[in-house]
C-alpha positions as CSV (number, residue, x, y, z in Angstrom):
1,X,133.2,91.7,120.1
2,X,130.1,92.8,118.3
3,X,130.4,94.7,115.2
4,X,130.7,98.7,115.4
5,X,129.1,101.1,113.0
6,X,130.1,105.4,112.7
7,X,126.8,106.6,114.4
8,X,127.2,109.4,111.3
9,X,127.2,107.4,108.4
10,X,126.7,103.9,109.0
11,X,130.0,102.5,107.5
12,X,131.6,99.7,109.9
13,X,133.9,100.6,112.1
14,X,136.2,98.3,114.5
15,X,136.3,99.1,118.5
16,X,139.5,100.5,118.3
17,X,138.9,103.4,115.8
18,X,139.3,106.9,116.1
19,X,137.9,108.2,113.6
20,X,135.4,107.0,110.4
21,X,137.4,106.7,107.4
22,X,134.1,106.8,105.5
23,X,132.7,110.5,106.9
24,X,135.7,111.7,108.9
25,X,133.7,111.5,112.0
26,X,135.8,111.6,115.6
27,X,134.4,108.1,117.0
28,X,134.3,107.5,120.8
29,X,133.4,104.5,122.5
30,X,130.6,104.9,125.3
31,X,131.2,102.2,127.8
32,X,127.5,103.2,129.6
33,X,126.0,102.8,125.7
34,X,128.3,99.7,124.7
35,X,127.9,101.5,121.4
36,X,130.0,104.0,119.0
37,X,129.3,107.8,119.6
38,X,131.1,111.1,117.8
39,X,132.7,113.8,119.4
40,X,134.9,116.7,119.2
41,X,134.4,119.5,116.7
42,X,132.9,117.7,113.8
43,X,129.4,118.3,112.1
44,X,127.0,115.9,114.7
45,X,129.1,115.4,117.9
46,X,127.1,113.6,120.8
47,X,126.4,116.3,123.0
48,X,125.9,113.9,126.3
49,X,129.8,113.3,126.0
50,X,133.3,114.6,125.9
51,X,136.7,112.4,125.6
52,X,138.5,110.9,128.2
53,X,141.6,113.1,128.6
54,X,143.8,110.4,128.2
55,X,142.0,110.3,124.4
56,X,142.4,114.3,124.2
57,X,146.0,114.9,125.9
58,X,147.7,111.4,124.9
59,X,145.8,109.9,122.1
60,X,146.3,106.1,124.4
61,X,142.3,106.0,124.6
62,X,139.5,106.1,122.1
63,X,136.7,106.2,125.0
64,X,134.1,109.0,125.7
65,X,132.9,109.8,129.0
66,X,129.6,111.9,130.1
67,X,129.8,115.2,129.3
68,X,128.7,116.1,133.1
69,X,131.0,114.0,134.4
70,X,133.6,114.6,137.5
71,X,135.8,112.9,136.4
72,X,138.3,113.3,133.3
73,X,139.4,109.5,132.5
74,X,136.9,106.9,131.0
75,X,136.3,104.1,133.2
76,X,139.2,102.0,131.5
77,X,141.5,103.9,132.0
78,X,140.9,104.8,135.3
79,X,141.9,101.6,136.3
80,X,145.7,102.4,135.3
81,X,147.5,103.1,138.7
82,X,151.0,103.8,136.8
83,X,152.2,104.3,133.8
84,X,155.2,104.1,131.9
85,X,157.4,107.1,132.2
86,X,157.0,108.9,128.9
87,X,160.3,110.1,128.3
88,X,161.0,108.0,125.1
89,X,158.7,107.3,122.2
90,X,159.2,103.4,122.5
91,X,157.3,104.2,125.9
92,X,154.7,106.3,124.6
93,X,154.1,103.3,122.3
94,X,153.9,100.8,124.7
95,X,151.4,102.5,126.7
96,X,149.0,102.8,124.1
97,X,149.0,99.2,123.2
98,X,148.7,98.4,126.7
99,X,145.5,100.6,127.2
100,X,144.1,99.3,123.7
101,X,144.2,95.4,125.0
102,X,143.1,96.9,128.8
103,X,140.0,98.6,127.0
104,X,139.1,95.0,125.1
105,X,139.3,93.2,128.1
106,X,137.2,95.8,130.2
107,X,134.6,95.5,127.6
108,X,134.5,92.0,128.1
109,X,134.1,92.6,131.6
110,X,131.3,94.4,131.0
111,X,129.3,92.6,128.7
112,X,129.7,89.7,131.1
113,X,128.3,91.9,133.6
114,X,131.2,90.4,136.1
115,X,132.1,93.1,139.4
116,X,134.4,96.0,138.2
117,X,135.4,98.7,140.5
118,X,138.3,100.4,140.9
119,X,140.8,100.4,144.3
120,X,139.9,104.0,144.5
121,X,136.1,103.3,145.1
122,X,136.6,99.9,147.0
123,X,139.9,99.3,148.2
124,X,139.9,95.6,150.0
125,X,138.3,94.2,146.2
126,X,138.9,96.7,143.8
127,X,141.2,96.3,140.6
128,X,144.2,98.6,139.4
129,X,146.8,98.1,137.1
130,X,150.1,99.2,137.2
131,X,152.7,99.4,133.7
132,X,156.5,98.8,135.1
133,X,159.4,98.6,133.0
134,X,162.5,96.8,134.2
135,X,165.5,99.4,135.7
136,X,169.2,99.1,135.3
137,X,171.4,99.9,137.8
138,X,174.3,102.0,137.9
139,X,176.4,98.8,137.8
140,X,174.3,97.0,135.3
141,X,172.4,94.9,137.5
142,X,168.7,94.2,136.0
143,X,165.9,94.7,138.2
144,X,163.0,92.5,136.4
145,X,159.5,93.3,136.6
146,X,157.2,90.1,137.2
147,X,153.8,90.2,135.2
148,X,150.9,89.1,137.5
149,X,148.0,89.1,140.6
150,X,148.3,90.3,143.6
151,X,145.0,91.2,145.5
152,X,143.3,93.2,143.0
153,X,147.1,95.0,141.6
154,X,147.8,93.5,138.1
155,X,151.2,94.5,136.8
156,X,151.7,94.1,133.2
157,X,155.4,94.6,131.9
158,X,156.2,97.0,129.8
159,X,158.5,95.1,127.7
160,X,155.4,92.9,126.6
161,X,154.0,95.6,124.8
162,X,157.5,95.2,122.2
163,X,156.6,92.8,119.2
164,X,160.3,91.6,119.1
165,X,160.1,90.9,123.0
166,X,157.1,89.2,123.3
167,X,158.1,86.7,120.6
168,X,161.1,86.0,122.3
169,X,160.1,85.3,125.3
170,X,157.6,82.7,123.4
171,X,160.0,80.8,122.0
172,X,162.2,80.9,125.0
173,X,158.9,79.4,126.8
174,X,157.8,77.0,124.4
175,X,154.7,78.8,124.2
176,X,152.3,78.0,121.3
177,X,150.5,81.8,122.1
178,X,151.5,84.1,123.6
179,X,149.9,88.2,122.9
180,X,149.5,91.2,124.8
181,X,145.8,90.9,125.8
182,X,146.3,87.2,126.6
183,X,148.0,88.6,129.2
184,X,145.4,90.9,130.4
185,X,142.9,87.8,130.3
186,X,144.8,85.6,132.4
187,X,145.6,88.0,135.4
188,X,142.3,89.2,135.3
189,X,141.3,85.6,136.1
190,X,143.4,85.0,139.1
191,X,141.8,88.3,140.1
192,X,138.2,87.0,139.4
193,X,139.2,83.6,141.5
194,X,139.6,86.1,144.6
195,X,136.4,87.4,143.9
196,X,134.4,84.4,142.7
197,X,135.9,81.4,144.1
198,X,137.8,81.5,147.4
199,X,135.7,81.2,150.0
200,X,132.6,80.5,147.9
201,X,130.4,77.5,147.4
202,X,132.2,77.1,144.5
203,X,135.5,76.4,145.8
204,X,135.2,72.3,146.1
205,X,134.1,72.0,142.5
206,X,137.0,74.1,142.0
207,X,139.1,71.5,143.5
208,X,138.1,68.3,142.3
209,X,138.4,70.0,138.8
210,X,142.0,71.8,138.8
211,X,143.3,70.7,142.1
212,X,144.3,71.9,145.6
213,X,144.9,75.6,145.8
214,X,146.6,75.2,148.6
215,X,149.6,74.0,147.4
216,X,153.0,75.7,148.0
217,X,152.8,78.0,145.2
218,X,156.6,79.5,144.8
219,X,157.6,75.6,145.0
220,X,155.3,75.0,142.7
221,X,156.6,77.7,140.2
222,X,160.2,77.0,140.8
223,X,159.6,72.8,140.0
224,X,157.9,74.3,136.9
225,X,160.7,76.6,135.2
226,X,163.1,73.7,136.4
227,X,161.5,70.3,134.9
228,X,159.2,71.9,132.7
229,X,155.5,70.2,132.4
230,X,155.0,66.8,133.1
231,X,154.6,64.3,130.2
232,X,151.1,64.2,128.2
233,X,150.2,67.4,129.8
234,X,147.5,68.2,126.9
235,X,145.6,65.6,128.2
236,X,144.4,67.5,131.2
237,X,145.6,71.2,130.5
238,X,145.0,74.0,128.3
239,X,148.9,74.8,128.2
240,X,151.6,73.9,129.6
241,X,151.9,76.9,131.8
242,X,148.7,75.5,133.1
243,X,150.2,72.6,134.7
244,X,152.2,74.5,137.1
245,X,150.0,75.3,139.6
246,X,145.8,75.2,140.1
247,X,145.8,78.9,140.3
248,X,147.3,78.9,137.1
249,X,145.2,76.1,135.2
250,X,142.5,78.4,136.4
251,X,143.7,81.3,134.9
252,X,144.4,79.8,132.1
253,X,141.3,78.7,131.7
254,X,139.8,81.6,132.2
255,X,141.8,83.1,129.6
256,X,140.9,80.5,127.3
257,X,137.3,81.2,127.8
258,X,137.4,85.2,127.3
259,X,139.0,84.6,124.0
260,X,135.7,82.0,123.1
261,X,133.3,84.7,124.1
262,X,134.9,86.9,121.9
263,X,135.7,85.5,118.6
264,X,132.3,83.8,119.3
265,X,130.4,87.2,119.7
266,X,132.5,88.6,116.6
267,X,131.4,85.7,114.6
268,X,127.8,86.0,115.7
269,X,127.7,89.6,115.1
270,X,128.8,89.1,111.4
271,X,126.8,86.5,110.3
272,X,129.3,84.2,109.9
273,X,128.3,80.2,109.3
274,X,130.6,76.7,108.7
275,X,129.2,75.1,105.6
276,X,129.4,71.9,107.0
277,X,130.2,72.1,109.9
278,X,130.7,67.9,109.9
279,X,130.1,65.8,106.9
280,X,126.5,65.3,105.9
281,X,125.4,68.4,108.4
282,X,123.7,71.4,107.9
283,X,125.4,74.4,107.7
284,X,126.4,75.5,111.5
285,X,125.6,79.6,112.1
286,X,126.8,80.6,114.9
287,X,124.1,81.5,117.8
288,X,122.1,84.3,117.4
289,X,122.6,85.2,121.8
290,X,125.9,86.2,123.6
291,X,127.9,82.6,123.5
292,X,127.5,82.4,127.4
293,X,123.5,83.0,127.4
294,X,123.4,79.2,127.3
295,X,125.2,77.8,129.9
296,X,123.3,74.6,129.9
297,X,124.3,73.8,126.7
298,X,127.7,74.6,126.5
299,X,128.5,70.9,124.0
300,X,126.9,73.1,121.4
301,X,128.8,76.0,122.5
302,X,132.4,73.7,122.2
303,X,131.3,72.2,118.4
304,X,130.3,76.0,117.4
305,X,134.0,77.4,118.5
306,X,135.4,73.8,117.4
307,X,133.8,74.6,114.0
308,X,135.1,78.5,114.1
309,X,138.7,77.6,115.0
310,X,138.6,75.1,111.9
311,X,138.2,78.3,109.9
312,X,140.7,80.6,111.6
313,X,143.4,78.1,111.3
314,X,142.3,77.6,107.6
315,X,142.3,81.5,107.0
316,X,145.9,81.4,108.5
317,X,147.3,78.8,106.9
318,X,146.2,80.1,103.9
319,X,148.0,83.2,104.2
320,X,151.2,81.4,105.4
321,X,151.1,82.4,108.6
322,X,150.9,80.3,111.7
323,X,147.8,78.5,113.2
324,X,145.4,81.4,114.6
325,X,144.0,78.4,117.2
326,X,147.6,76.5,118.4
327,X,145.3,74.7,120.6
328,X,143.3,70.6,121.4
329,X,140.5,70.9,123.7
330,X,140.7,67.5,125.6
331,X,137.9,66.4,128.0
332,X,139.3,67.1,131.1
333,X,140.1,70.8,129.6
334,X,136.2,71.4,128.4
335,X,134.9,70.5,131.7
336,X,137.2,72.8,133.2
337,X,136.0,75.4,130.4
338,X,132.7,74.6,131.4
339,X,133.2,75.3,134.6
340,X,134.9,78.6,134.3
341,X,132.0,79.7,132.2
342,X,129.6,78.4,134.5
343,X,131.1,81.3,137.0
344,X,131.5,83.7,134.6
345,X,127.4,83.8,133.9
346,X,126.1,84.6,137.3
């Protein structure tokens, strides 16, 4: 994430904001401008744009659209096929967490200049999301909602959008990380193998690198949840969740790298350096280019988020709080990295 500034004033501003706390400016992100822009009724408001109604009416969306535009919803949240129903406050909650990690990830998406179009405009390859929260029945039965892929439909739970929830479910997984927008970065992947891998020139590499995909995947998710992950998993997987099946190493994976990109862009967008970054070295700055510019050398681009994640778990700790990085990149799991990047930059 690069750093923001209030088009009025100047003051820093972070992606999510709504308004400048400096100038009292309405802020708007413009997804075609990748850049801060004010609206509303204050003293300078862009005139090319107008909020997203979803901004206006609901306060879930801090995005602008063009002013001359047909439609009323940004492009983020466009993508939102359902919604939670919004009879409850805890609901009206959720959903706007749910957009806020949606709208990180589709800037992501962006940047990367990957394929993004909705199932409205392309229907066999397009991407929707849908927000679904568990039902009771009228004799107490549960009827679960399952977070995940299914050509081009991602359906996020609601229930992951509650703090209290989301930890529990961590623990109850042995999960060393588990967030909200991790979630949106790993079923965007399995999306992106659709798109990018299957039936590509790609997919052999894929195989000798994370396995048959062909594999029986409910067996494989049913051995999972029943014996867990096999033994040393860390020395070929990013998590163990990873090991269940090579759809979900890749996902994981993917994951994994969307989060690189980004703390690595925020880090390059603030200056920030590792002094040293190894005994006897030179201070390390973080590169000057987007972190996936440079494919070919993507060693350097491992010791720069190796030296980064050294400071985050630093910061952290230091604050008595739990390691912001709960993660070992083994060899095996950087050449999957690699790979996943590799795709990513086309």
């Amino acid at each position: 994430m690069k750093t923001f500034h209030c088009p009025a004033c100047e003051a820093l501003v972070f992606f999510e904001n709504t308004r400048c706390l400096t100038c009292g400016h309405t802020l708007a992100f413009a997804a075609d401008r990748m850049t801060m822009v004010t609206v509303g009724d204050g003293d300078t408001p862009d005139p090319a744009y107008r909020l997203c109604s979803n901004y206006a009416d609901h306060a879930v969306c801090n995005w602008a659209i063009a002013a001359d535009a047909p439609d009323t919803l940004c492009r983020a949240c466009a993508l939102t096929q359902i919604i939670p129903t919004l009879d409850s406050l805890e609901n009206r909650i959720a959903w706007a967490k749910l957009e806020t990690a949606k709208r990180r990830l589709v800037y992501a998406i962006l940047s990367l200049e990957l394929p993004l179009v909705s199932k409205r405009d392309e229907p066999e390859h397009g991407l929707e999301f849908q927000f679904l929260a568990d039902t009771v029945t009228v004799n107490g039965d549960r009827s679960r909602v399952l977070t995940g892929h299914d050509n081009g439909l991602i359906t996020i739970n609601v229930a992951e959008a509650d703090d209290v929830y989301r930890e529990a479910q961590r623990l109850k997984q042995h999960e060393p990380y588990r967030t909200l927008l991790g979630h949106f970065r790993h079923e965007i992947g399995h999306y992106y193998w659709d798109r990018l891998i299957a039936n590509s020139d790609r997919l052999e590499e894929f195989r000798r690198l994370f396995g048959d995909e062909r594999a029986d995947y409910a067996t494989a998710v049913r051995q999972h949840y029943e014996e867990g992950a096999p033994p040393q998993w860390a020395d070929n997987f990013i998590s163990a969740y990873a090991t269940t099946h090579p759809w979900e190493d890749w996902a994981e994976s993917w994951a994994h790298v969307m989060h690189m990109v980004d703390a690595l862009e925020t880090a390059q967008a603030v200056g920030l350096s590792v002094k040293p970054a190894r005994q006897g070295e030179p201070a390390l700055s973080i590169p000057s280019k987007a972190p996936l510019s440079r494919v070919g050398d993507f060693n350097q681009l491992v010791r720069e988020w190796s030296s980064l994640t050294y400071v985050l778990n630093n910061l952290t700790r230091g604050l008595g709080l739990a390691d912001a990085y709960p993660f070992v990149l083994s060899a095996p799991v950087i050449d999957k990295l690699r790979f996943v990047s590799g795709t990513m930059v086309r």
